[in-house]
C-alpha positions, 0 to 999 in steps of 0.5 A: 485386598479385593477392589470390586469393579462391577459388570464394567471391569472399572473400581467401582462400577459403571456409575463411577465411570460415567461420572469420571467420563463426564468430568474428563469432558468438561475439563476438555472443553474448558481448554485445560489438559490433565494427565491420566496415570491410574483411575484411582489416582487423582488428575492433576493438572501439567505445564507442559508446553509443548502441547498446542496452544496460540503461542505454540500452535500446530504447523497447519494452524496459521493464517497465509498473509497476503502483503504488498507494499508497491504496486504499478496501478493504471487509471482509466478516467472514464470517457464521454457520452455522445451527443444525440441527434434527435428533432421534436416530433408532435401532430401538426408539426411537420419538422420540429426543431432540433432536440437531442440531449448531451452526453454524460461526463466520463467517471472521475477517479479520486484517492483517499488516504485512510487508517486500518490498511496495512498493505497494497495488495488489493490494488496490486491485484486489480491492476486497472482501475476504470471510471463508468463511461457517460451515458448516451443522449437521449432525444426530448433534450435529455442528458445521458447520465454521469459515469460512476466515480471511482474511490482508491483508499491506501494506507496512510504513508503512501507516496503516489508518483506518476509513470507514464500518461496519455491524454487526448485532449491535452494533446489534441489541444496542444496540436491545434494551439498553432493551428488558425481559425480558418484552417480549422473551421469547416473540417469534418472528422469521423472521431469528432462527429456524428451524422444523422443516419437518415442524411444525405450529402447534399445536407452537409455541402454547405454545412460549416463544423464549428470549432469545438473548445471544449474543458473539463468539468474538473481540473485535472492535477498537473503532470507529474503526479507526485503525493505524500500522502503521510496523513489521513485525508478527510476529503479524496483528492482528484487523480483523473478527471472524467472527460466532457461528453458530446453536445446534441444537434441544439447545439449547432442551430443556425439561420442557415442550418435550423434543423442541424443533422450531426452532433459531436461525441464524447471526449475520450478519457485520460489514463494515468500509470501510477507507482504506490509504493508505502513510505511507513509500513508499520510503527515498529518493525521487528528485526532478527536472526531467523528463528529468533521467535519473532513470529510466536513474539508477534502473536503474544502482543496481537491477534495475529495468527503468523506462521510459527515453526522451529525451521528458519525463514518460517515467516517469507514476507512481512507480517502486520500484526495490531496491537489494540489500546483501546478498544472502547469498553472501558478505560484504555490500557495505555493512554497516547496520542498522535502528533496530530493531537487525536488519541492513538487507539493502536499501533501496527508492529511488522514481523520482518523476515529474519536476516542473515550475514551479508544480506546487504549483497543480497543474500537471503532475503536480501535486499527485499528484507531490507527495504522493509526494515527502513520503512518502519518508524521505531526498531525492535532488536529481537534476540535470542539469549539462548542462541549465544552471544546477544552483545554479539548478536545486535553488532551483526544486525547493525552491521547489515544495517549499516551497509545498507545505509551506505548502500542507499545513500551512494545511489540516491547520490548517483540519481542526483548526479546524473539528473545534474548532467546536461544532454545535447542532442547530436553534439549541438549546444540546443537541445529543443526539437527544431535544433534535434529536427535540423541536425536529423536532416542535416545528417540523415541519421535516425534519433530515438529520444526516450520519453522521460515518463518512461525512465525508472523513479527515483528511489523514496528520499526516508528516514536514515536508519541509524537514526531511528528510535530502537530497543531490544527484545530478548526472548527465551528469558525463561530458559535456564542459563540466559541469565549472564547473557541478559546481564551482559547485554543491558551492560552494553548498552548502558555503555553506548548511552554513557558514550564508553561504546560506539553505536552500533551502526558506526555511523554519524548521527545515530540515534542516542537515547534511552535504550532498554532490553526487555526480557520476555517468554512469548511462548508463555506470553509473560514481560511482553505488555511492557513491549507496548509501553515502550513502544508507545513512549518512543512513538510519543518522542 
């Protein structure tokens, strides 16, 4: 049998090739992939998984995740314009009365708590925060312009605990509390007021400075700063407070001194250190061995595009995927609210890195993945059936877990205790500062007394662990043989909810509810919707 191939070599000439090219393309473009054997056999279309995909992407196919869940930040209120010194200038009035305007109060700072934001780490990169300075007075009694306020969002669950502050005016106030009028009155101090730059001496020889008793126009918070900010804020909150601006010469009129030649200058801004450090991190947090299909699980329930790979400890920090509900186009897939009665639309779900044995010493990850672990709100035990015993498996987590509680729980005591202990200065019964003074000039020795802003905070007082909500998630349910361990796995715990099995975690007060293991295949992104739904019902309870 002869096949005539035309002036192109192919069966059935250069047209019939034309017409298979255009389909190949259109198949392409379609996203789905075809074997090719023999133009005169049929394409057919092939499963074959290990062709790139969204679950199963190339190495260089993801998204870097930028991720911080503590910072220090510093506050910088905004400080005070200066007063002006300026007089009335018209014709016919040889010296007209004073007229300089006020300065502009400094900036406020506020922080707002607000859905959506997962991480620190645009505060953590800022590192400063600074309020807009006041404006200058202008002359024509003119006041200087206000400084631009500044507005923190964080996410929702951070707690805000202050470190260290400096305030000027506090300490200023505090010195001239003991101080009488009359060792105040008449003093002139070059960071407190301003001359006239035409003046000469003799103007002030009798000149009497008033005493400034100034405030600020908002009430600044009391020190220490400690927020839990656990709930989304309709209205900021006040951090730093802008300080007062400077008064002009009308300020200073007097039968003695009409036409007054100073002003006084703006009050120098409050800075504030803070620690944020994020209480809830997300609403499910996924707990693993390394490579146990976390990230690929992560991408097959969101949008997420984590780093996927055959090689442990793919995934180095925390990635935060969202898993959308509703989203507004029709009826929602799961209907759920919140404890606050306003309809949840998503939840967040952590992609943890994967834990290794002793990682309650420090070891990997370490210390670091776990502090993660105890910021999420229900667990999801991610198992690999294919990798070996599952039973086996979700004991060796729970024991890392365990002693990591234990861990916890021994230095939150520690930190009581020690904030329990009564120090005494120099071996004296009193510990205020004319006790410490007089045992210093006693003895002549030298003290350094460490302020208490600068120690270390205390560690966040959350939720136990071993008392958090948690199911399993077993992947690679598709492959052949992992059958017998699935059934081996819901077995147990089944017994740990009938009570013929201890909790996992050993521990007292463990969470005994309903426990389920779903089976799942992410690379093929099958069982995974039942994920949400069982999540949502244990965010309900």
């Amino acid at each position: 049998m002869v096949i005539s191939t035309g002036e192109s070599g192919y069966p059935g000439g250069k047209e019939t090739l034309k017409r298979r090219i255009a389909a190949l393309r259109h198949q392409v473009r379609s996203g789905r992939h075809y074997s090719l054997a023999s133009p005169a056999q049929e394409i057919t279309p092939t499963s074959d998984t290990s062709q790139p995909s969204r679950l199963n992407p190339a190495p260089d196919d993801y998204s870097s995740t930028i991720f911080a869940d503590r910072c220090q930040l510093t506050l910088a209120a905004g400080s005070g314009g200066h007063g002006c010194i300026s007089f009335l200038r018209e014709k016919f009035i040889a010296e007209g009365p004073a007229n300089g305007g006020d300065g502009g109060t400094g900036g406020n700072i506020y922080i707002q708590a607000i859905r959506g934001d997962t991480s620190l780490h645009k505060l953590a990169r800022r590192g400063i925060v600074k309020a807009g300075r006041g404006k200058n007075g202008q002359g024509k009694a003119k006041g200087g312009q206000r400084g631009d306020d500044v507005l923190i969002h964080v996410p929702v669950g951070t707690v805000v605990r202050e470190v260290t502050r400096r305030d000027p005016v506090a300490e200023e106030e505090a010195q001239m509390a003991g101080a009488s009028e009359e060792e105040v009155r008449g003093q002139w101090r070059r960071d407190k007021w301003i001359l006239y730059p035409a003046s000469v001496p003799s103007d002030y020889a009798t000149a009497e400075f008033p005493i400034l008793k100034r405030s600020r126009t908002l009430v600044q918070p009391p020190a220490p700063i400690h927020l839990d900010l656990s709930t989304p804020m309709e209205t900021p909150m006040l951090l730093a407070a802008g300080a007062v601006g400077g008064l002009g010469n009308p300020h200073f009129v007097s039968k003695t001194h009409p036409r007054p030649k100073f002003a006084t200058r703006g009050d120098p801004g409050m800075t504030v250190t803070l620690e944020l450090e994020l209480k809830l991190l997300a609403d499910v947090g996924f707990v693993g061995l390394p490579n146990a299909g976390k990230s690929t699980l992560l991408r097959a329930i969101s949008r997420s595009r984590a780093r996927v790979g055959s090689w442990a400890f793919t995934t180095l920090q925390p990635n935060i995927g969202t898993v959308v509900l509703d989203n507004h186009q029709g009826r929602p897939q799961i209907s759920a609210s919140r404890a606050t009665g306003e309809p949840r639309t998503q939840f967040s779900i952590a992609d943890i890195p994967g834990l290794i044995p002793d990682a309650h010493k420090d070891r990997g990850l370490g210390l670091g993945f776990l502090r993660h672990v105890e910021r999420a709100q229900v667990l999801a035990f991610v198992i690999d059936l294919s990798a070996g015993d599952a039973v086996q498996t979700i004991g060796d987590l729970w024991h890392e877990l365990a002693a990591f509680e234990r861990l916890r729980d021994m230095e939150t005591n520690a930190q009581t205790e020690s904030r329990m202990i009564e120090w005494k200065a120099l071996g004296q019964s009193s510990s205020s500062a004319s006790a410490q003074d007089a045992a210093v000039a006693d003895r002549g020795a030298e003290v350094t007394i460490s302020p208490s802003a600068s120690q270390d905070l205390p560690a966040l007082v959350l939720q136990p662990i071993s008392s958090k909500p948690w199911f399993v998630v077993a992947t690679k349910a598709d492959v052949e043989g992992t059958q017998d361990s699935f059934a081996r796995l819901q077995s147990y715990l089944g017994e740990i909810m009938s009570g013929d099995a201890r909790h996992p975690s050993g521990l007292k007060n463990a969470w005994h509810g309903n426990l389920v293991a779903v089976p799942v295949s992410a690379i093929r992104g099958e069982g995974v919707e039942r994920i949400s739904e069982w999540t949502i019902s244990l965010l309900n309870d």
